[in-house]
C-alpha positions as CSV (number, residue, x, y, z in Angstrom):
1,X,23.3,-9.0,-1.7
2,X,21.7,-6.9,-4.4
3,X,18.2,-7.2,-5.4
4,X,16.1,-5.2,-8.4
5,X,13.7,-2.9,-7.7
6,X,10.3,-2.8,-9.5
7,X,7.6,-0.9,-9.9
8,X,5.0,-3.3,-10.7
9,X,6.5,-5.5,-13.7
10,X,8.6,-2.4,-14.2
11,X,13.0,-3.1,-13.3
12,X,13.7,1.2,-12.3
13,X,16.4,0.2,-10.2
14,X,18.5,-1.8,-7.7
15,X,19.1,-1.8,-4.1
16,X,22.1,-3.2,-2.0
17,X,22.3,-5.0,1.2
18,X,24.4,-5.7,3.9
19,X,24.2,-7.0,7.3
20,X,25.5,-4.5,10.0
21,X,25.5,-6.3,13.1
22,X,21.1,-6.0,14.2
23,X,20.2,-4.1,11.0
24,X,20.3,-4.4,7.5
25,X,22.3,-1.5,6.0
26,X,20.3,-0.7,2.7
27,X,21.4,1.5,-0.3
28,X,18.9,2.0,-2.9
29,X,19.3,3.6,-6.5
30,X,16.4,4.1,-8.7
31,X,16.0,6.1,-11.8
32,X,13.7,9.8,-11.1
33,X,13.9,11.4,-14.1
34,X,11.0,14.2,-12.7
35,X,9.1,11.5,-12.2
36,X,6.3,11.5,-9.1
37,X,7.6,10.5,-5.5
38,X,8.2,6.8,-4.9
39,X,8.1,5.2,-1.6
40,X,10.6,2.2,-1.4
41,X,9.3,-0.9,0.6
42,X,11.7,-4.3,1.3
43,X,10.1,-7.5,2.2
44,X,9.7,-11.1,2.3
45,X,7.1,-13.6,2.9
46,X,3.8,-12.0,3.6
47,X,5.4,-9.0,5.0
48,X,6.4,-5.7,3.6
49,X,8.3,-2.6,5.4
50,X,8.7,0.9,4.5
51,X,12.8,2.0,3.9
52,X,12.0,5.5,2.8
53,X,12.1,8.1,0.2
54,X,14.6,8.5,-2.4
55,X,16.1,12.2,-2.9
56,X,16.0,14.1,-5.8
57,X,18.9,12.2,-7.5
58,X,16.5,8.7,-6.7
59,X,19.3,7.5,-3.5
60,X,17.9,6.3,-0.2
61,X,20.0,5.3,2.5
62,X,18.6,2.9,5.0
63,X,19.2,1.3,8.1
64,X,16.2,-2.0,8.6
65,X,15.9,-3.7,12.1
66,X,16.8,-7.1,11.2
67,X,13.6,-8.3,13.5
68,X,11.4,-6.9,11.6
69,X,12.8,-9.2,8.4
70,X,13.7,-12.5,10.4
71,X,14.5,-14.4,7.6
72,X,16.0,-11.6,4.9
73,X,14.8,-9.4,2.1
74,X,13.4,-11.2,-0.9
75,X,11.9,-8.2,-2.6
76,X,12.0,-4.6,-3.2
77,X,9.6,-2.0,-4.6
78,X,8.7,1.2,-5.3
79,X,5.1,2.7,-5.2
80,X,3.4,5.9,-5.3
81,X,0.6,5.2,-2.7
82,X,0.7,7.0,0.0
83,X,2.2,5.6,3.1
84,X,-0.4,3.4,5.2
85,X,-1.7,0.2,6.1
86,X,-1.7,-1.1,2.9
87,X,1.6,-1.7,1.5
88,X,3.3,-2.6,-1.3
89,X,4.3,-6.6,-2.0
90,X,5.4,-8.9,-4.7
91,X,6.1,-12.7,-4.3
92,X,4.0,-15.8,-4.7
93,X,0.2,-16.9,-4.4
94,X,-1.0,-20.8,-4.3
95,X,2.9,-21.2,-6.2
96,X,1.9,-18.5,-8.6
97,X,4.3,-15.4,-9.3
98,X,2.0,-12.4,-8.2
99,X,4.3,-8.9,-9.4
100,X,2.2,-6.3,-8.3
101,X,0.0,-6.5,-5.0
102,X,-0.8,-4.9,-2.0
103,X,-1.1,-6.7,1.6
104,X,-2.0,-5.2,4.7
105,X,-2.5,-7.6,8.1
106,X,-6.0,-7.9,9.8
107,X,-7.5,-9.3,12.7
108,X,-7.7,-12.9,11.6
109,X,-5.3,-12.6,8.7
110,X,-3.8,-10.9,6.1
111,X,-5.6,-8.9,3.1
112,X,-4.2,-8.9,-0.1
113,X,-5.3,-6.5,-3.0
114,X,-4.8,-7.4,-6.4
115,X,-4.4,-5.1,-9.8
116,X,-7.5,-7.7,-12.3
117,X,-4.1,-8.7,-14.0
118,X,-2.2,-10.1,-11.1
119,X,-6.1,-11.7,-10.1
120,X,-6.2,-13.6,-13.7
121,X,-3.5,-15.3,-12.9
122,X,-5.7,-16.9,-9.6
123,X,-9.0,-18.4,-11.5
124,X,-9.6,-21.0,-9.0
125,X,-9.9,-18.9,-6.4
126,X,-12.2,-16.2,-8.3
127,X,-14.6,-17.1,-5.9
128,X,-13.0,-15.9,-3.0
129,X,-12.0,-12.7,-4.2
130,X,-14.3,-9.4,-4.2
131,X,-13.9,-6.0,-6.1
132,X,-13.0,-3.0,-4.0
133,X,-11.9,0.5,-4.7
134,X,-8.9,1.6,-3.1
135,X,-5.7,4.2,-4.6
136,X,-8.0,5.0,-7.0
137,X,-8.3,1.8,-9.2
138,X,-10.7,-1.1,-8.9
139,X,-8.9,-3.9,-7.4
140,X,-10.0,-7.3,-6.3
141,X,-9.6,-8.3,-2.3
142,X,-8.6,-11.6,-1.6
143,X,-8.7,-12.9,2.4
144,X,-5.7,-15.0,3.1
145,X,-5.5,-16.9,6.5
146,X,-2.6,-15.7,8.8
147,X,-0.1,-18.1,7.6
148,X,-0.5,-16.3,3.8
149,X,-2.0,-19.5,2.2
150,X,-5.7,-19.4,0.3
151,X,-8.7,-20.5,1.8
152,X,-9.3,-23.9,1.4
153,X,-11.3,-24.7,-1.6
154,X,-14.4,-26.9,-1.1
155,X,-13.8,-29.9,-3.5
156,X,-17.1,-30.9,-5.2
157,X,-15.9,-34.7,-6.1
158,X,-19.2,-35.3,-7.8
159,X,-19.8,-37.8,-5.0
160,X,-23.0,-37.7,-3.3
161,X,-23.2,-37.8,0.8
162,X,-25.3,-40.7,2.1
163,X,-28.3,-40.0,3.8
164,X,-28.5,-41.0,7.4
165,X,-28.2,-44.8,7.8
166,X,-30.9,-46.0,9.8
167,X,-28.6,-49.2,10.7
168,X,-25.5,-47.1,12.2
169,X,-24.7,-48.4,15.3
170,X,-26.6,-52.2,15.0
171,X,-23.6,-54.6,16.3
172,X,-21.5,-55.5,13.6
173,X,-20.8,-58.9,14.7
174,X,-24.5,-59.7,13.7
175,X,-25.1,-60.5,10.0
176,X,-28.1,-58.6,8.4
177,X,-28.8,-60.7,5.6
178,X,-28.9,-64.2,8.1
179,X,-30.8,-66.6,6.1
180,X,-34.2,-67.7,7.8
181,X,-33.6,-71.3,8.4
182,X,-36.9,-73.7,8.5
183,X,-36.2,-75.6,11.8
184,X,-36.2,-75.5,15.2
185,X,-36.2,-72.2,17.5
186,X,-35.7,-71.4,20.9
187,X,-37.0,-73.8,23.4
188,X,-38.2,-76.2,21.1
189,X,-40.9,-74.4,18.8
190,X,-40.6,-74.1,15.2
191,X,-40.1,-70.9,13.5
192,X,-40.2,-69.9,10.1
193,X,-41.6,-72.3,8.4
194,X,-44.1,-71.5,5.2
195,X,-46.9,-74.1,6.0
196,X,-47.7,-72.2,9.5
């Protein structure tokens, strides 16, 4: 399988792989040109792993656990953070193609950091993002629960909630609007009638 490798929307080269019994044996090729060191990160899902640094010619050869990338590589990047927790990651958001993040896993989830381009492209969920400076750059962090998906937005339907009925719980099988009938109660005696 071959995949392109970006740096952010940016196509500087490709990288190869092939399943060698429990790893994926990885050959990546990306164009240097002097330029500063790139760190190469595969991934897929809401996960990203490190491969490596290219050489001078911009070659890294890698050998992946294939545990660590149970269901395959979707994805490979290059970055010039350094290496950490946050790491490098590309894929989708809410069904929205995100090219350039970061993602990093914490205690009841996963972070994600997003460039304010890639957090345009999320308005409806501008409410759960706040700024943070990290590599540098102002960013927007975004909370995501462990699964990858977005908080649940409240829905404001316009629809207001009822107050407390003071009737919950009366027995249903009695009608509130009975009619008062003019006649005859219980043992005899007359009830409601308008000329007592």
């Amino acid at each position: 399988m071959e995949l392109t490798v970006f740096e952010g929307e940016r196509q500087i080269g490709s990288l190869q792989v092939e399943s060698d019994g429990l790893f994926y044996a990885i050959t990546c090729n990306i164009a240097q040109s002097g330029e500063p060191i790139r760190r190469v990160f595969v991934g897929q899902k809401w996960r990203s792993e490190y491969l490596g640094i290219p050489d001078a010619s911009g070659t890294l050869h890698a050998r992946l656990p294939k545990k660590r990338l149970p269901d395959g590589i979707a994805f490979a990047v290059a970055a010039r953070i350094p290496r950490g927790a946050w790491r490098p990651w590309r894929g989708e958001a809410d069904g929205v193609p995100i090219a350039e993040a970061l993602i990093k896993p914490s205690a009841d989830g996963i972070d994600l950091l997003l460039p304010p381009r890639e957090a345009a492209k999320l308005p409806a969920w501008a409410q759960y993002m706040q700024a943070e400076t990290a590599f540098g750059e102002e960013l927007m962090l975004l909370r995501l629960l462990p699964d990858g998906s977005l908080p649940k937005k409240n829905k404001d339907t316009g629809e207001k909630k009822d107050e407390e009925n003071p009737c919950d719980g009366i027995d249903d099988s009695m009608s509130a609007d009975d009619v008062s009938r003019d006649g005859v109660g219980d043992e005899g005696r007359e009830a409601d009638r308008a000329d007592l």
